[in-house]
C-alpha positions in Angstrom: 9.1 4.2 -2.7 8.1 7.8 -4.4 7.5 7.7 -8.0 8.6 11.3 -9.5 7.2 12.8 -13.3 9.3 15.9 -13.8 10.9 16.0 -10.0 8.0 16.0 -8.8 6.5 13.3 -6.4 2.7 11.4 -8.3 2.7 8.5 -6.2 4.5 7.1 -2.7 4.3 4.0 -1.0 4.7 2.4 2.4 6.3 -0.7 3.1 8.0 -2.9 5.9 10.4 -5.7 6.0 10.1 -8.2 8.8 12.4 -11.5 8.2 11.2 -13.3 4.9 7.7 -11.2 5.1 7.3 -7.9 2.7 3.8 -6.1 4.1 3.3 -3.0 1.6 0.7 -0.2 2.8 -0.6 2.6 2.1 0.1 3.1 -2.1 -1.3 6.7 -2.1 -1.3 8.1 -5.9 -1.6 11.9 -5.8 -5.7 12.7 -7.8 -4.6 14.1 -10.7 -2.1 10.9 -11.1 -4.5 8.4 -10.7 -4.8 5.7 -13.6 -1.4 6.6 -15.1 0.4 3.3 -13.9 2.4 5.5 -11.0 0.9 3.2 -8.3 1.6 0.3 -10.5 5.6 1.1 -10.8 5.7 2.1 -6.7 4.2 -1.6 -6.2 6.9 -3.0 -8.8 9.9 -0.9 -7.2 8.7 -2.1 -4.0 8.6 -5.8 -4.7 11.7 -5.7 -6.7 13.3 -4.3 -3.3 11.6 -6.8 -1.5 13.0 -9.8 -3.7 16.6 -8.3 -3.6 16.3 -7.8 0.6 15.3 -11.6 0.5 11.5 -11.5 0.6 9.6 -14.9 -0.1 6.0 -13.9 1.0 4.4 -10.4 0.5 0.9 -9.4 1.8 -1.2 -6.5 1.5 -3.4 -4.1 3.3 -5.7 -2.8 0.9 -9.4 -0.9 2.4 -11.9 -3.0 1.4 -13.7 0.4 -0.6 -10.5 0.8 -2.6 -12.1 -0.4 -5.9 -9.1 0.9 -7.8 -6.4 -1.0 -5.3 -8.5 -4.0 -5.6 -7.8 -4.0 -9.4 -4.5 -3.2 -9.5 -3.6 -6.0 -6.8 -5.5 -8.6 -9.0 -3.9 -7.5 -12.5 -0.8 -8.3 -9.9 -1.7 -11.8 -9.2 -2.6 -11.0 -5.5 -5.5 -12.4 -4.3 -7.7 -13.3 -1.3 -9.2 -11.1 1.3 -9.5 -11.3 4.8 -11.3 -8.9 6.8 -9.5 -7.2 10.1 -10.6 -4.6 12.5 -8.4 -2.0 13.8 -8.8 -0.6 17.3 -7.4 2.9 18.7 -6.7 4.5 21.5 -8.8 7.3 23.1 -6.8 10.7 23.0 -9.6 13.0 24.4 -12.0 11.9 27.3 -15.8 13.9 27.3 -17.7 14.0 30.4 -21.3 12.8 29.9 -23.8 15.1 31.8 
């Protein structure tokens, strides 16, 4: 979902569609953007795609400093958090003298 002012791109989102589950990442709102309502419309656009692709349940991945996401999810309706670690995979190995 890319929210455009003028042709140009403010705001995209990232989302994913598994069965019944909607999981939206990633709302990233370009700085000079930010508290215009352009993350608020890709989260609306997204959901509305959601409900129309036959979506029942929708959770979020929102970083747990993200004090503005935080907000925006709760003026939503969203709520709870639940704390998850991610692991990755080592791409460069250093030998340890």
């Amino acid at each position: 979902m890319t929210v455009l002012l003028k042709n140009s791109p403010v705001c995209c989102g990232l989302w994913v569609l598994a069965g019944e589950l909607l999981g939206i990442f990633d709302i990233a709102v370009s700085p000079e953007y930010r508290g215009w309502g352009s993350g608020r419309l890709a989260m609306e656009g997204i959901l509305d795609w959601g409900r129309e692709s036959g979506a029942e349940t929708t959770w979020l991945r929102v970083f747990l400093d993200n004090t503005p996401a935080k907000k925006l999810c709760k003026k939503m309706g969203f709520g709870g958090i639940n704390k998850y670690w991610t692991r990755s995979r080592i791409t460069e190995y250093k030998a340890i003298a």
